[in-house]
N, C-alpha and C positions, 0 to 999 in steps of 0.2 A: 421306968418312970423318969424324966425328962427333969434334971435339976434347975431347984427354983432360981439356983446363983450363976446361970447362965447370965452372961453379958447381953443387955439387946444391943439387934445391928446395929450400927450404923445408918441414918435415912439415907440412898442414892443420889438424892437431891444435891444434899448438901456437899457428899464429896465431891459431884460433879462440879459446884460451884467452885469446891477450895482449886482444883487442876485447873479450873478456868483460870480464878482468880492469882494463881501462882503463876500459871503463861505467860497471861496479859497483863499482868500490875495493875489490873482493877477486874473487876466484874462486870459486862455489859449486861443487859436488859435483855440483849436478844435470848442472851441461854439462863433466861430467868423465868421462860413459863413451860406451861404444862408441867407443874407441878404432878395432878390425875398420872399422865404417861413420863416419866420420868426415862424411859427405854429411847422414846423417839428423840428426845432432848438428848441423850447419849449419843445417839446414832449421826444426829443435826452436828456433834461436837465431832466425833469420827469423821463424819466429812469434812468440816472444818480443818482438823490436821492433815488430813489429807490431800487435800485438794490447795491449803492455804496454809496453815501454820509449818507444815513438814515439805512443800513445796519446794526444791530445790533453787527455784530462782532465788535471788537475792531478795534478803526483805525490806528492805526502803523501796528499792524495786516492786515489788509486790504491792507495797502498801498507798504508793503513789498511783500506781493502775489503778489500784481498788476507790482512790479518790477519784480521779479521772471518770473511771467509768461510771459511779454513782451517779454524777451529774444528769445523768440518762433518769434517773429513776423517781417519779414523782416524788416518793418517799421519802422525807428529807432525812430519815433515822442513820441509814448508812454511812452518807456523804460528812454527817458531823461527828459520828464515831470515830471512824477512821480518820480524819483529821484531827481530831484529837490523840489519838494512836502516833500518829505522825510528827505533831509537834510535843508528845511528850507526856500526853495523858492516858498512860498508858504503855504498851511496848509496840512499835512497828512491826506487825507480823509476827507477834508474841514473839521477837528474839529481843534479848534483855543487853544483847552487846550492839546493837543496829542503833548506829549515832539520828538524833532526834534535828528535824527539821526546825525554820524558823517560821513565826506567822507570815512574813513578810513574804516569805521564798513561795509557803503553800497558797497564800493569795495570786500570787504569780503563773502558779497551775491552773488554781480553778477558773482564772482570765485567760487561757490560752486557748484561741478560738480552735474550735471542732473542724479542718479540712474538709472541703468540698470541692465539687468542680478543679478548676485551674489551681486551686490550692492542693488539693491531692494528687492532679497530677503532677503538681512541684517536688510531693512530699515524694512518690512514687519514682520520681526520676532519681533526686538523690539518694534512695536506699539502693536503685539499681547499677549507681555508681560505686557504693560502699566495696570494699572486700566482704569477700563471704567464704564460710559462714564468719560470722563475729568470733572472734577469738575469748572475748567476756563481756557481759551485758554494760553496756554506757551507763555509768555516772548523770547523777541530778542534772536532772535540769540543763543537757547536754542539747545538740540538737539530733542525735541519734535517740536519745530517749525521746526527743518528740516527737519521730518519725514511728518509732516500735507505736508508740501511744496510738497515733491517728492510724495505723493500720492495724490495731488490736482493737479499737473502738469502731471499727466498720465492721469486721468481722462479729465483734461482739453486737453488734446492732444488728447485722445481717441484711446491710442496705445491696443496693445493686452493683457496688464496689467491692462488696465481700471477696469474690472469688479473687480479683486480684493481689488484695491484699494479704489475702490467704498464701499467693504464690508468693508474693515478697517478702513474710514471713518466714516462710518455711526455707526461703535460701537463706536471708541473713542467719536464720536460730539455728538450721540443723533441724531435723525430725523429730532426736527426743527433747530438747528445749522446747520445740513448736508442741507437741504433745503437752508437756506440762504447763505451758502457758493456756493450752485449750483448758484442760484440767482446771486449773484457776478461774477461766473466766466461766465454767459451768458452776461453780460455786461463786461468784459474784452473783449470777442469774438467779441463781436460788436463795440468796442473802436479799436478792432487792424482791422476789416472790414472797418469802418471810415476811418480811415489812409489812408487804401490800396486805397479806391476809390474817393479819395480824397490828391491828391499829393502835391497840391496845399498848404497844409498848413501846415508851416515852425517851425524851431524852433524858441523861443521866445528868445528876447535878453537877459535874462537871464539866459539861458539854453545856448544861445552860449560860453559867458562869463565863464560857471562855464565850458564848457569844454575845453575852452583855456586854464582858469586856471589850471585843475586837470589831468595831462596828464593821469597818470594811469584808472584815473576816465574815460578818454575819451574813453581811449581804450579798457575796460570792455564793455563799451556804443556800440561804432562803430564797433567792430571789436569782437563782442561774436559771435561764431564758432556753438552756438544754434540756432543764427535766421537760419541757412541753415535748420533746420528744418522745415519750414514753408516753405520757397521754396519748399523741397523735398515733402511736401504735397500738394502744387500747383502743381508741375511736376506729381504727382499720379493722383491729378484729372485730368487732361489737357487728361493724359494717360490712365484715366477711362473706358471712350469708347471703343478703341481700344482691352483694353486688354479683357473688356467684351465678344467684340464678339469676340476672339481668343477664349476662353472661353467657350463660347456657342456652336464655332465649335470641339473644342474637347471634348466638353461633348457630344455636335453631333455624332459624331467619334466614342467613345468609345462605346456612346447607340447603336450604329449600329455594333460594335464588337461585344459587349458581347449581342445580339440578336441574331448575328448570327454564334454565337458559335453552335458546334454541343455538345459541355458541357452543364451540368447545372449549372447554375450559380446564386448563391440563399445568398441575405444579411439575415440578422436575427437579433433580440435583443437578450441582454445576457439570458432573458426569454428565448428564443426558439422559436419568436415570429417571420413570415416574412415577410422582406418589399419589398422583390422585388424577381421575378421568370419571368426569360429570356425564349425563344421559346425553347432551348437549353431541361431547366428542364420541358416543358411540355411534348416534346415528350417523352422523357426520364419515365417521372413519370405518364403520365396521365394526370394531370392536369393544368386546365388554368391557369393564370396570375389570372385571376378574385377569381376563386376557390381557390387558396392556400396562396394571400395575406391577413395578418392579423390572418390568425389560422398557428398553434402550428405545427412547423419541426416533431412533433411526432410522425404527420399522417400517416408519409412515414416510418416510423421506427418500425421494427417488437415490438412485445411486450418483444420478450423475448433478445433486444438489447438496452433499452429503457435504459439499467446503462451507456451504450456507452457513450448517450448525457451527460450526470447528469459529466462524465470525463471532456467529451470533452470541455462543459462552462466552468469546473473549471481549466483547462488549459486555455484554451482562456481570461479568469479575469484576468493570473497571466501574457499576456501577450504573450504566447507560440504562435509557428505558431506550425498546422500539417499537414506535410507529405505524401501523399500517405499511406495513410491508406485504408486496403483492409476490407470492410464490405460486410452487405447484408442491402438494403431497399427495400421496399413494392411500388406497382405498383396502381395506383387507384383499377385495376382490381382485386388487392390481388395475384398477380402474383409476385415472388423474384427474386429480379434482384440482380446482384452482380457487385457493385461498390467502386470506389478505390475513397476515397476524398482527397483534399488540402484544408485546412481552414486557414483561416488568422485574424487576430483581426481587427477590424474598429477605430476609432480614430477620435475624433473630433477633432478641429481647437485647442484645448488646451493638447494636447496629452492623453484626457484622452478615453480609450475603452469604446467604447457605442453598440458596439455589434460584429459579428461574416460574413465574406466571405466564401462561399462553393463554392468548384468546385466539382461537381460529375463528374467520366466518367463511361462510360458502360464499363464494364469488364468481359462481362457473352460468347463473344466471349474467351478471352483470358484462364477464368477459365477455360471452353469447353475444349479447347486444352491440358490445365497442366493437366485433370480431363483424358481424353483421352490417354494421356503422363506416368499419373501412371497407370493409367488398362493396358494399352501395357507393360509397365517395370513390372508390377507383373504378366500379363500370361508369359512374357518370364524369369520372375524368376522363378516361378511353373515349367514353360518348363524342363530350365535348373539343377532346383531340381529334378525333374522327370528323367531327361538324368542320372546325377549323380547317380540318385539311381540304374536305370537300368544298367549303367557300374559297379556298387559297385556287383550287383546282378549276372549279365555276368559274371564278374570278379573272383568272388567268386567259381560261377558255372563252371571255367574251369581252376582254382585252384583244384577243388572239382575231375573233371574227368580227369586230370595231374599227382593229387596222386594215382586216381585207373588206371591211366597205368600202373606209375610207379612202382604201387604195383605186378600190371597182370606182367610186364614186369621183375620182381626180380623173382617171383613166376614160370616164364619162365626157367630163366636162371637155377634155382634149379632146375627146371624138370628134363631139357636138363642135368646137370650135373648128375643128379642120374642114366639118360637114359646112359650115355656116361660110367659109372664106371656099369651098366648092361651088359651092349655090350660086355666092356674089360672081368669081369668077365666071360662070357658066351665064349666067345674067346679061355680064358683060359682052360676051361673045355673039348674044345671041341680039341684043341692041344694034351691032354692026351690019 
């Protein structure tokens, strides 16, 4: 039987409170609900030392990202926590020996505009200048610490700069610093999710106080022009769906164009290599979809035109479109056909070429014609040479019987005159 003068427990609650409250020199709000589950509040504070409180990065370090990246977060709860954590309301990263910021200095942070474009790749040039990796993380308000910042805020955003900034990282910090930095900002992500689903929990009265006090401080706080970025990423997911199947229907769309193109219509790698061949290029060539994907554009290309390609990549590397250019390619059958291409360069999501667009058309009508068009203009060139010659010949020939008239016709005239001075003579004689 079970003595009455057993002590009861302790509630959970509450000691979880007092380790909070003894880390951070105050008690925040966030690990002040789910009273009901008390376990998951445990587990919320586990990852918190984990990921944040036991972090090996430095904690002004720590606690200054955590400012930094809140601006992202509609939720204004985080962003005035932690600044109060920072200048002193409270401990920076629950260490009670991490020297306390000025307001002045953290107003100075929360104004320090977000890099983009031309500004990032200022930021990006000078970390690829720095020594690597860092021997130990920069000091406030450094400009290497603003550098770590704007390339720990892409990555933490996950804009279309992430991956490089991810490489820039990961030379300056070294693997395991880069690890535990990822580490940290997967618990930032989950501190600004908290919030969001979680409305319910307020600013503390010493966080009210410091923004009554501090108006510019307030207004850095309430009114940064970054959290609309986290809206416009809620607005993208919401518009995820949607835009998907738009998406799907014009990738629908187009596969069903360029199927039923009566071109070929042939992707390729900068190799020569192909990834795709529409109904277009089978009739055209001979072969299947099945048959020409994965081997070498060279099949179709006579041997003795094979420098063509060897051009045509190194144009397409530098970026060139081409033209209507008039060749000949090879038929499964080994039959030449004569085609006119347009090539275009491919392009991944980061502008860089990954490989090469063919259009082939049949033009073996068309040469037919020009081919038919010069034989007809050179029999009636020959013709006309011929004609000329025969008038030059004519011409010549009755030049030729013109002088022996004209010759018969003097030779006449002489006759006639010798005949007419006979006569008179004879006339004469015969008067006597």
């Amino acid at each position: 039987m079970p003595s009455n003068n057993t002590a009861p427990k302790s509630s959970p609650v509450p000691d979880l409170q007092r380790r909070v409250n003894e880390r951070f020199g105050v008690l925040p709000n966030f690990f002040r609900l789910s009273p009901e589950t008390p376990e998951i509040t445990e587990k919320l504070w586990g990852f918190a030392q984990a990921a944040y409180l036991d972090n090996p990065l430095p904690a002004v370090f720590k606690e200054r990202l955590f400012v930094q990246l809140s601006r992202f977060c509609a939720v204004r709860y985080c962003i005035a926590r932690h600044t109060g954590f920072l200048i002193g309301l409270g401990r920076p990263a629950g260490d009670k020996d991490a020297l306390t910021d000025s307001v002045a200095n953290v107003v100075k942070l929360l104004r320090r505009p977000f890099p983009r474009g031309p500004e990032l790749e200022s930021c990006l040039s000078f970390c690829s200048q720095c020594s690597a990796p860092l021997g130990e993380m920069p000091a406030a308000d450094t400009q290497m610490e603003e550098g770590l910042f704007s390339l720990a805020s892409h990555v933490f955003l996950q804009t279309a700069d992430a991956p490089a900034c991810l490489d820039a990282l990961e030379r300056l910090l070294g693997s395991v610093r880069l690890q535990y930095l990822l580490l940290f900002l997967a618990f930032v992500r989950a501190a600004h999710y908290w919030t969001r689903v979680h409305p319910e929990i307020q600013f503390e009265d010493d966080i009210k106080q410091l923004l009554a006090t501090h108006e510019a401080l307030a207004s850095c706080i309430m009114d940064d022009q970054e959290a609309s970025t986290d809206r416009v990423t809620q607005s993208i997911l919401d518009e995820l769906p949607a835009l998907r199947l738009k998406a799907d229907r014009a990738t629908g769309l187009l596969a069903a164009i360029v199927d039923s193109s009566d071109d070929a219509i042939i992707s390729k790698t900068l190799d020569g290599v192909i990834t795709s061949w529409n109904s277009g290029a089978e009739r055209l060539f001979g072969y299947t979809a099945r048959e020409a994907v994965t081997q070498n554009i060279s099949m179709i290309i006579p041997v003795e035109r094979r420098d063509e390609e060897t051009t045509i990549l190194a144009r397409l590397s530098r970026g060139e479109r081409i033209d209507h250019f008039d060749t000949v390619r090879r038929r499964k059958d080994g039959a030449l056909l004569d085609v006119s291409l347009s090539i275009s360069p491919l392009r991944d999501s980061a502008g860089k070429i990954i490989g090469a667009s063919k259009i082939a058309r049949d033009i073996s009508g068309r040469k037919r014609v020009e081919r038919e068009l010069h034989d007809s203009e050179q029999r009636f060139r020959e013709l006309a040479d011929a004609l000329d010659t025969q008038v030059q010949v004519r011409t010549s020939e009755l030049r030729r019987r013109n002088a022996e008239i004209l010759q018969q016709s003097e030779q006449l005239r002489e006759l006639s005159g010798r005949l007419m001075v006979t006569q008179d003579e004879e006339r004469r004689r015969t008067a006597r």
